[in-house]
C-alpha positions as CSV (number, residue, x, y, z in Angstrom):
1,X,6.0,28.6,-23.9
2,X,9.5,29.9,-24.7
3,X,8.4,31.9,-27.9
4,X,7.0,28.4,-29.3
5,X,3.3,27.4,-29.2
6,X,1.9,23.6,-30.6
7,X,0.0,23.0,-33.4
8,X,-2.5,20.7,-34.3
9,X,-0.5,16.7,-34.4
10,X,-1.6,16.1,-38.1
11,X,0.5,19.1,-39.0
12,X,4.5,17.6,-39.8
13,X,5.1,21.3,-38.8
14,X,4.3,20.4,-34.8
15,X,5.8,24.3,-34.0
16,X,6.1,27.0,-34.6
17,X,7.6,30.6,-33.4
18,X,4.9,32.8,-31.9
19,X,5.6,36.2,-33.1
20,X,3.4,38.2,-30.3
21,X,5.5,40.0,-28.3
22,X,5.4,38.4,-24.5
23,X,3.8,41.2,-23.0
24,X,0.6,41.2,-25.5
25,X,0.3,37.7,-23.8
26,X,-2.6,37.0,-21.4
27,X,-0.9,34.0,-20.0
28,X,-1.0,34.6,-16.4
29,X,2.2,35.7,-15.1
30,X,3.9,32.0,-14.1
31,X,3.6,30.9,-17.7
32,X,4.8,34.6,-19.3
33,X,7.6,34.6,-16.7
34,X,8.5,30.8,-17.9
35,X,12.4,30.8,-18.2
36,X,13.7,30.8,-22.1
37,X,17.2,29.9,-21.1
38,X,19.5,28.0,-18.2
39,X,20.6,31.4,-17.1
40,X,17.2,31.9,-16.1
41,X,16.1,28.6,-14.0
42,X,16.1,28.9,-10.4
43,X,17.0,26.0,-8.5
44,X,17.4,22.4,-8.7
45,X,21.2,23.3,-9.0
46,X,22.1,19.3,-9.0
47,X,20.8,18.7,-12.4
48,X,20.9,22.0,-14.5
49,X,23.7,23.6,-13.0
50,X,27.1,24.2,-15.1
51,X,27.9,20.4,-13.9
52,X,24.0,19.4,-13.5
53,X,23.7,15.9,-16.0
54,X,20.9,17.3,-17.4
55,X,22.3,20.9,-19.0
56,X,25.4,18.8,-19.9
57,X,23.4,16.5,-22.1
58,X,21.5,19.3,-23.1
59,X,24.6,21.3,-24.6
60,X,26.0,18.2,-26.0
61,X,23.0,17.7,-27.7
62,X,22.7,14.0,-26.4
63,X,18.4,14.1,-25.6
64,X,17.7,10.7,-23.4
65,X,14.3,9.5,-21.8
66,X,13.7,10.5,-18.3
67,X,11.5,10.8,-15.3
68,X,11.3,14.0,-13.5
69,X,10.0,13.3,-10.3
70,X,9.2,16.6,-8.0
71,X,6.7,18.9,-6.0
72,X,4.4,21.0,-8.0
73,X,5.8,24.3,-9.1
74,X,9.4,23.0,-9.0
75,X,10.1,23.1,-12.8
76,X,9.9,19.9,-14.4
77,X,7.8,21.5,-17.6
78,X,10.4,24.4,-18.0
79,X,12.8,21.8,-17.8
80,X,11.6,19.5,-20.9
81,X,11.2,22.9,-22.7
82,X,14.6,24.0,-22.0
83,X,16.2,20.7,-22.7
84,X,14.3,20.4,-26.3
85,X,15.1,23.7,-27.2
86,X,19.0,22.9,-26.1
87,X,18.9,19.5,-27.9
88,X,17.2,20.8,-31.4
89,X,14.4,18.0,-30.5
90,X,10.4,18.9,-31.5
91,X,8.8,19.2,-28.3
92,X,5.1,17.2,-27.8
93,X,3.5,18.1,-24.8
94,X,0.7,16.6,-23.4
95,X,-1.1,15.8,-19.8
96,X,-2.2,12.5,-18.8
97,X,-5.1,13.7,-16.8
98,X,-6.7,15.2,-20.4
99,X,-5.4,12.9,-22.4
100,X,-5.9,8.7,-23.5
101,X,-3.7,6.1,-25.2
102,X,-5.4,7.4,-29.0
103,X,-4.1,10.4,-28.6
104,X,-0.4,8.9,-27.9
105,X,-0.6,6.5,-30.6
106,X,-1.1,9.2,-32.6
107,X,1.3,11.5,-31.8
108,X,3.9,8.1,-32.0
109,X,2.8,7.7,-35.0
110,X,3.4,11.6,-35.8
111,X,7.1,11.6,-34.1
112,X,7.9,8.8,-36.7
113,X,7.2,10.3,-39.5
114,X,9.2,13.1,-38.2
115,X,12.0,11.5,-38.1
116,X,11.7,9.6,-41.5
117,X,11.0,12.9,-43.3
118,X,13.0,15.6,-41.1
119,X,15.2,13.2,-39.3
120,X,13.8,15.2,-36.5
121,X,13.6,13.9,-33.0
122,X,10.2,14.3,-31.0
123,X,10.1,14.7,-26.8
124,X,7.3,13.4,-26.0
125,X,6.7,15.3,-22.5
126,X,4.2,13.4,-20.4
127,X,2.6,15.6,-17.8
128,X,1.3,13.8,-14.3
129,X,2.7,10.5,-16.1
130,X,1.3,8.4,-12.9
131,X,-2.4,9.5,-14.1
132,X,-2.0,6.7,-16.6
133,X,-2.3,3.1,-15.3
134,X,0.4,0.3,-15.9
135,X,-0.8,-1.1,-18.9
136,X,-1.3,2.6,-20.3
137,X,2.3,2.9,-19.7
138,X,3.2,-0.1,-21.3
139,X,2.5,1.7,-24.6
140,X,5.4,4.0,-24.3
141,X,7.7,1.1,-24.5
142,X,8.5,-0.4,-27.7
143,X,9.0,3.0,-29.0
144,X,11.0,4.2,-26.4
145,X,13.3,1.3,-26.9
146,X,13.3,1.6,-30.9
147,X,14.1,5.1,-30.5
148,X,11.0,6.5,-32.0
149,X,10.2,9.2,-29.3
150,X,12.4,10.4,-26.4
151,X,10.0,10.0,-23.3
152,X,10.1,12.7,-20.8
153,X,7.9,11.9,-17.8
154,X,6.7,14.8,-14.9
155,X,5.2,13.4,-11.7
156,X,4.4,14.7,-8.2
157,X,4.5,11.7,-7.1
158,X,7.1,8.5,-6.4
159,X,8.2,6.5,-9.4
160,X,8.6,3.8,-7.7
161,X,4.9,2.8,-6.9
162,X,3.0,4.4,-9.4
163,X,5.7,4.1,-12.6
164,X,5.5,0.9,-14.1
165,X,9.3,-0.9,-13.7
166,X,9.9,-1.6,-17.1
167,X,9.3,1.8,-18.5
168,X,11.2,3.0,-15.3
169,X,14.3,0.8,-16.0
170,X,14.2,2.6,-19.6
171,X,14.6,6.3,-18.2
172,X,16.5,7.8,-15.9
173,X,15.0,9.4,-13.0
174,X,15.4,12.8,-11.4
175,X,14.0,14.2,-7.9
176,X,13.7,17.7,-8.4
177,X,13.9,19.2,-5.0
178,X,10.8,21.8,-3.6
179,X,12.4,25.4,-4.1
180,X,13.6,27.4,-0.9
181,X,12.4,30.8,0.6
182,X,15.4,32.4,-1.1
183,X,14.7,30.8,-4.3
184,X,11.2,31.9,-4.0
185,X,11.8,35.1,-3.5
186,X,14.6,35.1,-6.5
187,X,11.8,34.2,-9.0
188,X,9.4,37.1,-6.6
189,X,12.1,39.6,-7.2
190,X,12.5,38.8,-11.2
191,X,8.5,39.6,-11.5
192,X,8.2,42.6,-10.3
193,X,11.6,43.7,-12.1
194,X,10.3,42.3,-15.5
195,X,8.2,45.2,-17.5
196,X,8.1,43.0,-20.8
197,X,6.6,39.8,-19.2
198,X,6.3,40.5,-15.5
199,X,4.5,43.0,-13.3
200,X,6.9,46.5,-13.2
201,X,4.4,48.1,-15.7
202,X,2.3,47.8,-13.0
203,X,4.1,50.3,-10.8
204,X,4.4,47.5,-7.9
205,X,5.6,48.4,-4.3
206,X,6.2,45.5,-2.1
207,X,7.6,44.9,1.4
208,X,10.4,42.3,1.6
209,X,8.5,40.6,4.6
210,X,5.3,41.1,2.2
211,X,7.8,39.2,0.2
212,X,8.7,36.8,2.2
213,X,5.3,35.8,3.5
214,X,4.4,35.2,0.0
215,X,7.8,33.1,0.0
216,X,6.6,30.9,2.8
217,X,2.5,30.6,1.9
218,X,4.1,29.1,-1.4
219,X,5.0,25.9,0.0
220,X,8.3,26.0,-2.3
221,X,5.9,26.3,-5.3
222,X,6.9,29.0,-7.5
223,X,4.0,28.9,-9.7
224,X,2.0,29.3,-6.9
225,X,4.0,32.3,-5.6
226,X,3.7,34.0,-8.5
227,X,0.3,33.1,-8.6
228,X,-0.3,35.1,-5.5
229,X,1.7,38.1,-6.0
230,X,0.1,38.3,-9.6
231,X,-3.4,38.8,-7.7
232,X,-2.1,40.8,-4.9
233,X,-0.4,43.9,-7.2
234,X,-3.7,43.3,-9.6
235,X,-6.4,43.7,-6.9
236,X,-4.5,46.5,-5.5
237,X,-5.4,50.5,-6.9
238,X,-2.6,52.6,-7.6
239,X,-1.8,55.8,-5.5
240,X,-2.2,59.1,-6.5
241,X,1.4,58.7,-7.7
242,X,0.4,55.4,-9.9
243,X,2.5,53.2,-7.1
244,X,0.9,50.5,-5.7
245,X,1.6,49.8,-2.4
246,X,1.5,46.0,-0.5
247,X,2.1,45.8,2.9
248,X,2.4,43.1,5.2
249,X,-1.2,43.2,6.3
250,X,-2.8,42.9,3.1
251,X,-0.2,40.4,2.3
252,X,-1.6,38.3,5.5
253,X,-5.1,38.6,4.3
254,X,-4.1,37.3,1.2
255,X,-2.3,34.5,1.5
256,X,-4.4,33.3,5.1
257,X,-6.7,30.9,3.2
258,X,-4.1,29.3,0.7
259,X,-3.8,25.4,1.5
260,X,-0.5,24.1,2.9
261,X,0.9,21.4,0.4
262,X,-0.5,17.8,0.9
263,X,-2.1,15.4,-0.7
264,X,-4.2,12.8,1.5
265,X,-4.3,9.8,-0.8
266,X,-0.4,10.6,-1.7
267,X,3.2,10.8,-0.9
268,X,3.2,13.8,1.1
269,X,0.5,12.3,3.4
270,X,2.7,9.3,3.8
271,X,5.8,11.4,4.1
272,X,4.2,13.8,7.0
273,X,2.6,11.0,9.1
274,X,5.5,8.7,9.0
275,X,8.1,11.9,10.6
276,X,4.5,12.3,13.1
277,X,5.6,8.9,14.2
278,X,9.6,9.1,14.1
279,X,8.8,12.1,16.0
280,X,7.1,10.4,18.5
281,X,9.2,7.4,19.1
282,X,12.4,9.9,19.4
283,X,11.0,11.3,22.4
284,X,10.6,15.0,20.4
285,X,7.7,16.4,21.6
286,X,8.3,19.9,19.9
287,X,8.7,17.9,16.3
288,X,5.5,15.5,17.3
289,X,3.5,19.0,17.7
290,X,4.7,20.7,14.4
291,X,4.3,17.3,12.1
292,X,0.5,16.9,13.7
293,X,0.0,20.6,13.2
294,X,0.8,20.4,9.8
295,X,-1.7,17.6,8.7
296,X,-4.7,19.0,10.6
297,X,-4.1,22.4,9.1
298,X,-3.5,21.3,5.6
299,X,-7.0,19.0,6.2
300,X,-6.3,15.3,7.7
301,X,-8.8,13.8,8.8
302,X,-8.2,14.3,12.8
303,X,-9.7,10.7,13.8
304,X,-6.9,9.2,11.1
305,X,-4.3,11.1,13.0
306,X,-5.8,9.5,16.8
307,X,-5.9,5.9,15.1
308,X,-2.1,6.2,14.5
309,X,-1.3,7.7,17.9
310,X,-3.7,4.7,19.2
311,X,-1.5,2.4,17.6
312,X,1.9,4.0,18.3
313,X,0.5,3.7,22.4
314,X,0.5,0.1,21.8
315,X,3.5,-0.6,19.3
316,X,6.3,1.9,20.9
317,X,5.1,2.8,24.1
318,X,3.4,-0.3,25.3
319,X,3.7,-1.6,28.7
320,X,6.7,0.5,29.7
321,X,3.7,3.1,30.4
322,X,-0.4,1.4,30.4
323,X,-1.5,4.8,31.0
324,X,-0.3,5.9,26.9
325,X,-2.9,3.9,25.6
326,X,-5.8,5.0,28.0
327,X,-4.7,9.0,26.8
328,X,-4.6,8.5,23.1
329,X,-8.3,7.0,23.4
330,X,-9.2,9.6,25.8
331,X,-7.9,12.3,22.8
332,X,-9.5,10.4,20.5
333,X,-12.6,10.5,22.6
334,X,-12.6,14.3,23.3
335,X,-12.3,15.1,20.2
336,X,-15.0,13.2,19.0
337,X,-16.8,15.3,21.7
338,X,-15.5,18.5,21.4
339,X,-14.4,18.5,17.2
340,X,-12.4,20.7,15.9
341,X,-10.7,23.2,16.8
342,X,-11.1,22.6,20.3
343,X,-10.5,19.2,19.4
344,X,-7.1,19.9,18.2
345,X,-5.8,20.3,21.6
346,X,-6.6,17.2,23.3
347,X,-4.8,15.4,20.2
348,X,-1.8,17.7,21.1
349,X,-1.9,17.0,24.7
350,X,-1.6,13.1,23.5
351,X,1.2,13.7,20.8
352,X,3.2,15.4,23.7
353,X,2.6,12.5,26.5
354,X,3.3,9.9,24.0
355,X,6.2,11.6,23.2
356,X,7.3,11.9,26.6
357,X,6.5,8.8,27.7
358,X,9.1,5.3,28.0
359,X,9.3,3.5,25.2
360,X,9.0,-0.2,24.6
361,X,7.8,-2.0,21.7
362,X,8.1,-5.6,23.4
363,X,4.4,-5.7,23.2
364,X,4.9,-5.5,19.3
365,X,7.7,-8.0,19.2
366,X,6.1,-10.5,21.2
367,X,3.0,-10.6,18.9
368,X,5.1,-11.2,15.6
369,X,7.2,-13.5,17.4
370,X,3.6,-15.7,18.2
371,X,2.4,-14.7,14.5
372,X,5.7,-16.3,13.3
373,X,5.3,-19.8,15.4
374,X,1.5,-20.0,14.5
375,X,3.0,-19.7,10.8
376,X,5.8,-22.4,11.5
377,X,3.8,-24.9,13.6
378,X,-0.3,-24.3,12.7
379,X,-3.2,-24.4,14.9
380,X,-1.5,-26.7,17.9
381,X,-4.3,-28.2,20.1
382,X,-5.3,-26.6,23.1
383,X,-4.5,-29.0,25.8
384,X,-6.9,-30.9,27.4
385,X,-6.5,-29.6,31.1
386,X,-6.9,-26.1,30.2
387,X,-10.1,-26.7,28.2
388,X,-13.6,-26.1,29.4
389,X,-16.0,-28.6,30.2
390,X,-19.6,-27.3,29.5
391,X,-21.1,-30.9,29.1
392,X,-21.5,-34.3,30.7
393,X,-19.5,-35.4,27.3
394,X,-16.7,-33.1,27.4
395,X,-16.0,-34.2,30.8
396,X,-15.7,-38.0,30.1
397,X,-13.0,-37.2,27.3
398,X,-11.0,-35.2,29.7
399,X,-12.1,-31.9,28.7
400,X,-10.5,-29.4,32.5
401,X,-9.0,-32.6,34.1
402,X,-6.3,-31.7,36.0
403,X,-6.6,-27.7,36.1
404,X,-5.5,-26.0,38.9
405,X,-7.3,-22.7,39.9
406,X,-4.5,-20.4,40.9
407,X,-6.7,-18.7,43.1
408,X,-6.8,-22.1,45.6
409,X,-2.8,-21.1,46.0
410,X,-1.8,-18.6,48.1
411,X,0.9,-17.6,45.5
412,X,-1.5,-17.3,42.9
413,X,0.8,-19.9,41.1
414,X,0.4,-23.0,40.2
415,X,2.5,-26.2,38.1
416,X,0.3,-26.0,35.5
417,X,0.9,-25.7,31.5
418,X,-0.8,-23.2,29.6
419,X,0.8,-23.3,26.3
420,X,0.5,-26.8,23.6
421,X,3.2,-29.1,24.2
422,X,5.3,-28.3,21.4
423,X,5.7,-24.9,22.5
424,X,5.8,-25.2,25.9
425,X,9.4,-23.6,26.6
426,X,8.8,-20.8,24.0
427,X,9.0,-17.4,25.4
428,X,7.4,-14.6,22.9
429,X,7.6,-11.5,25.6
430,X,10.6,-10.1,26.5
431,X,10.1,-7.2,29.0
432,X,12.5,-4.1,28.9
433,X,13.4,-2.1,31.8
434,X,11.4,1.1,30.6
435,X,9.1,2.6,32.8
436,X,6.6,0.5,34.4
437,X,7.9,-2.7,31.9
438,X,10.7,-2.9,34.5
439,X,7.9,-3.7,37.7
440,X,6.3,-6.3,35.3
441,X,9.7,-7.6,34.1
442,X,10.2,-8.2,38.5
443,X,6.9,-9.6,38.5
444,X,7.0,-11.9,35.7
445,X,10.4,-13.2,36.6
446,X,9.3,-14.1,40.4
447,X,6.0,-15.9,38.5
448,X,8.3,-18.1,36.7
449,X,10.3,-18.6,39.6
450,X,7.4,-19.8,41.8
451,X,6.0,-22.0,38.4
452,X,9.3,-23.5,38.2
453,X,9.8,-24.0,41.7
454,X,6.2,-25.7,41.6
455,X,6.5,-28.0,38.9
456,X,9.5,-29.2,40.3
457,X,7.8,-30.2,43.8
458,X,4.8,-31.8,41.7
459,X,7.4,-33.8,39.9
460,X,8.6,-35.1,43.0
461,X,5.7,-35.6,44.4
């Protein structure tokens, strides 16, 4: 990486300079094609551009702990390289998926001696930090605060829930944002330019939309690009002139069966279902169908996907439109019976009618409004009249005395108190005009009209 290779710990000499020129390397391409300087980073212009606070530190030689916090293939390892180098820092790298807390005590106890003999400072660059659990991380802090290391911390996924906070109030963190097309195809372009460390002494043609499909596939993941291009121009024989030639179609072969970015039991599953749902309750049926495309494609499980929809029928549509929650069972249902792909469709018939459909989440607010009185008054007793009377016993203490059967009333109304006492004038639904909400809102108001009207007369009476 950058010229400079580890050794083992127990050696104070943690690098040195690799003399092997690049191209005798059989790194695959991403890591040959690793950027030695700023000048050659792509993107994530906000931290390491001329004003980025991360190059600025980095030139004034002022190294501080942080937490680099990105999609894969963004740049967070160049970036600890690059900021090392910059700083004059020794750089310790080391993932937490292959690595345990003995080998980070040890390579503590390395950086300390380090800096009592050297007076050298040591990165310590923590790959897929949230691999290690909170008391794990609890390691890195005493030395973190005494100065003894300088943490650097890469992770795909969000600080917030899987960094513990007092390591995370210790470093600054940075969201490295996932790389355009353009940016892409920058770091696409720089390959097949490169004959010392990329692929030009290959003799590659390629199409720009070749290119650009490679761009896209990538998910904004440059190691993955590269990854792909690096197999393409390899698998593909030289013409009689030595060129090799990648078209479009080959490109599409390629590229058809490379996963779409997203991680099921992570952020991005959160982050893809959560717009599925915005989407929905906007009324956008066109963003609905593209958010529930990409989870099926990328692999959600399709009967996760239904239970939301399920539960967005009840929560946001509601009574403003019944018929909602009958479809996205009915979807649910189908696909069950049909399973994918075929399946697919009926779930997209749903995402677009729920879409479509009034909104009203008064359904929703009712229930947390009764959750929150159950909560602030307990179990109230059910009163007597409105119990059932199965036994001689029950009857004698009053157990259904004085119900009324609505049915007996040609209104279907009667004086008659269903709620406990205390709560007797509490109202937990409050209808909406939306859709078919706005004939039950009639319907409901007339019923307390008559009830009201009622238990008037039976008070006179």
């Amino acid at each position: 990486m950058y010229g400079i290779k580890l050794l083992e710990v127990n050696d104070l000499d943690l690098f040195q300079r690799d003399q092997r020129p690049p191209s005798e390397s059989k790194a695959p391409l991403a890591e040959r094609l690793r950027p030695r300087r700023w000048e050659e980073f792509v993107g994530q212009e906000h931290l390491v551009g001329p004003s980025g606070p991360i190059r600025k530190a980095a030139q004034a030689r002022k190294p501080f702990s942080m937490i680099l916090w990105g999609p894969p293939g963004t740049g967070k390892t160049t970036l600890a390289h690059l900021f090392a180098q910059e700083t004059g820092c020794v750089l310790v790298a080391f993932s937490a998926v292959l690595s345990g807390l003995k080998e980070v005590k040890h390579l503590i106890e390395e950086a300390k001696r380090a800096k009592a003999l050297r007076g050298l400072s040591t990165i310590l660059f923590v790959d897929e930090l949230h691999r290690f659990n909170k008391a794990q991380q609890d390691a890195f802090l005493p030395h973190v605060e005494k100065g003894d290391i300088i943490l650097i911390g890469a992770t795909t996924e969000n600080p917030s829930f899987e960094v513990n906070s007092a390591l995370l109030s210790r470093c600054r963190v940075f969201v490295l944002r996932q790389l355009t097309e353009e940016e892409i195809l920058k770091v696409l372009s720089r390959a097949l330019e490169d004959r010392e460390r990329g692929l030009a002494s290959l003799s590659p043609r390629v199409e720009v939309e070749a290119l650009r499909l490679i761009a896209r596939a990538s998910g904004g993941d440059a190691r993955v690009a590269l990854n792909m291009l690096e197999s393409l121009v390899e698998c593909t024989a030289p013409n009689e002139a030595g060129i090799r030639e990648i078209g479009l179609e080959a490109t599409k072969e390629a590229v058809s069966s490379h996963p779409l970015l997203y991680d099921k039991g992570g952020e991005e599953h959160f982050n893809l279902i959560s717009a599925f749902h915005k989407s929905l309750r906007g009324g956008d049926p066109d963003a609905a169908l593209y958010w529930l495309v990409r989870m099926l494609e990328a692999g959600e499980d399709p009967l996760y996907v239904a239970r939301r929809m399920v539960r967005f029928a009840s929560e946001d549509v509601g009574l403003a439109d019944p018929i909602a929650l009958q479809v996205a069972l009915s979807a649910k249902e189908a696909f069950d019976f049909l399973g994918p792909p075929e399946g697919y469709l009926a779930l997209a018939e749903a995402a677009i009618y729920l879409a479509m459909a009034p909104k009203s989440n008064s359904v929703y607010v009712a229930y947390e409004k009764a959750r929150e009185s159950i909560e602030e008054t307990g179990p109230l007793p059910v009163p007597l009249e409105i119990r059932n009377a199965p036994t001689p016993l029950m009857q004698r203490l009053g157990y259904g005395r004085g119900y009324l059967y609505p049915h007996d009333d040609p209104d279907r109304v009667v004086a008659q108190n269903y709620m406990p006492r205390e709560l007797s004038s509490r109202r937990f639904w409050e209808p909406t005009e939306q859709g078919m909400e706005r004939e039950l809102k009639l319907r409901f108001l007339r019923w307390l009209e008559l009830r009201r009207m009622k238990m008037e007369m039976d008070g006179e009476d």
